[in-house]
C-alpha angles and dihedrals in degrees: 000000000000135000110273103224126180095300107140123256118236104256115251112258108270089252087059109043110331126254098317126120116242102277105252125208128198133241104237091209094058108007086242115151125228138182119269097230125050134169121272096205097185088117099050085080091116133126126273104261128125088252099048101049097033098080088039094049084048085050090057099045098055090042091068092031092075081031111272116163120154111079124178123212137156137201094234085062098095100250109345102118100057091042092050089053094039083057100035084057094042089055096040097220090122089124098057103050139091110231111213122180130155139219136234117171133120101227138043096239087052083046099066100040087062095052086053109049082041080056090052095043089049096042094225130126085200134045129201098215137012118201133196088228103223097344086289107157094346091149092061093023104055090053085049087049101051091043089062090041089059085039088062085234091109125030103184120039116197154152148237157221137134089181117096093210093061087060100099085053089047097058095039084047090050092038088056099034104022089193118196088259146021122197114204137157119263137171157126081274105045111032100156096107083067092073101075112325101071093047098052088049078061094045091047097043100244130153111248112205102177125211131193085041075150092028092241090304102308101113094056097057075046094059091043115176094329109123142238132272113255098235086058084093082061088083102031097271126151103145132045091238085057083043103050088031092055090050096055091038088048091068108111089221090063128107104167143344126228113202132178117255133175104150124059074233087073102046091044095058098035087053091073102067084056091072146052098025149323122251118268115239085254095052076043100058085042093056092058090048099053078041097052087044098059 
């Protein structure tokens, strides 16, 4: 597990997304730089058969292969969290990822004792970033997490939702602990967090790693078989995932999105909404119009 720098990223094949590097954003708390696109891993929870990890371990691969490196995980996700570190080790890449984990305890004892069994399924001594997971113990779980930050045992400290009515918690929780990054849901679908969420992390100065970007699926089957605008190639579009991943990436407030995979398909499609450019806020705006009018 390492920091990932400024080093370049190998370029997609052309079939994939063309010559460009994968479009890096930068953590406002350290200046570090980060890939746009990282793993949403709520779905490896499987057992441990050949069958069931096969396809997973191939996922991964090819997820670091064209340069992925932030994955997201959770104790509460069946077992994620011990197939991830059973892979990670299998394909040996332990060193280039950003391990990323969350919390969701409701005292600081049972907080660390998470973090530490999360430490033994990952088979890490560090983690990237730590998350209150929901909200869930933030009072006792934000003093255990920096702890461990000023430890050397965490580098990022961060929190999550991805429930609009937790949103009025969720700004009083950013303005008091103004943690390094927030994780909230964010599409075409669900623009709520724009409001006002997404601009104070701006304000503060936090991260902003969006999930749901494909609201777990449900706006594609929304979308259906319609197709896609023609100045969606503007940007470098050819599938509704590209083109629902480059909106919510599109956002100024974001740093990175996390998005579920669990076929080389996936990561091979997402991918490319991690190259070329991002929409405009006019093509933005044009995108949720075209959206709205479906």
């Amino acid at each position: 597990m390492t920091a990932l720098g400024v080093a370049s990223v190998a370029a997609l094949p052309t079939a994939l997304a063309g010559p460009e590097h994968m479009i890096y954003k930068s953590v406002p708390s350290s200046g570090e730089v980060i890939p746009l696109l990282g793993i949403g891993t709520n779905l490896f929870g499987v057992n441990d058969t050949v069958a069931a990890r096969v396809p997973l371990l191939a996922t991964l691969k090819r997820f670091h292969q064209l340069g992925g490196r932030q994955f997201d995980t959770a104790p509460d996700y069946d077992a994620s969290e011990s197939v991830l570190g059973d892979l990670i080790a299998e394909l040996g890449i332990g060193d280039d990822l950003f391990f990323g984990t969350k919390t969701d305890q409701l005292n600081a004892d049972d907080t660390r004792a998470q973090m530490l069994s999360s430490s033994e399924k990952l088979k890490t001594e560090k983690f990237d970033l730590m998350q209150v997971h929901n909200l869930l113990g933030w009072h006792t779980a934000f003093p255990v997490l920096r702890e461990w930050q000023q430890e050397g045992r965490v580098r990022y400290i961060g929190m999550t939702t991805s429930m609009s009515e937790q949103y009025e918690d969720f700004e009083a929780i950013m303005r008091k602990e103004k943690p390094d990054f927030i994780q909230i849901n964010y599409s075409l679908q669900q623009r709520e967090s724009a409001d006002r969420i997404l601009p104070l992390a701006a304000d503060l100065g936090i991260g902003v790693i969006i999930n749901r970007a494909l609201n777990k699926g449900r706006i594609l089957r929304a979308v259906g078989n319609k197709t896609l605008p023609v100045w969606a190639k503007d940007f470098g579009c050819h599938t509704w995932p590209q083109f629902l991943l480059k909106y919510s990436a599109g956002h100024p407030s974001t740093t990175a999105v996390v998005v579920g995979m669990t076929q080389v398909h996936h990561v091979e499609d997402n991918f490319v909404a991690a190259h070329g450019r991002l929409p405009s806020a006019e093509e933005r705006l044009r995108q949720e119009k075209f959206y709205d009018a479906l």
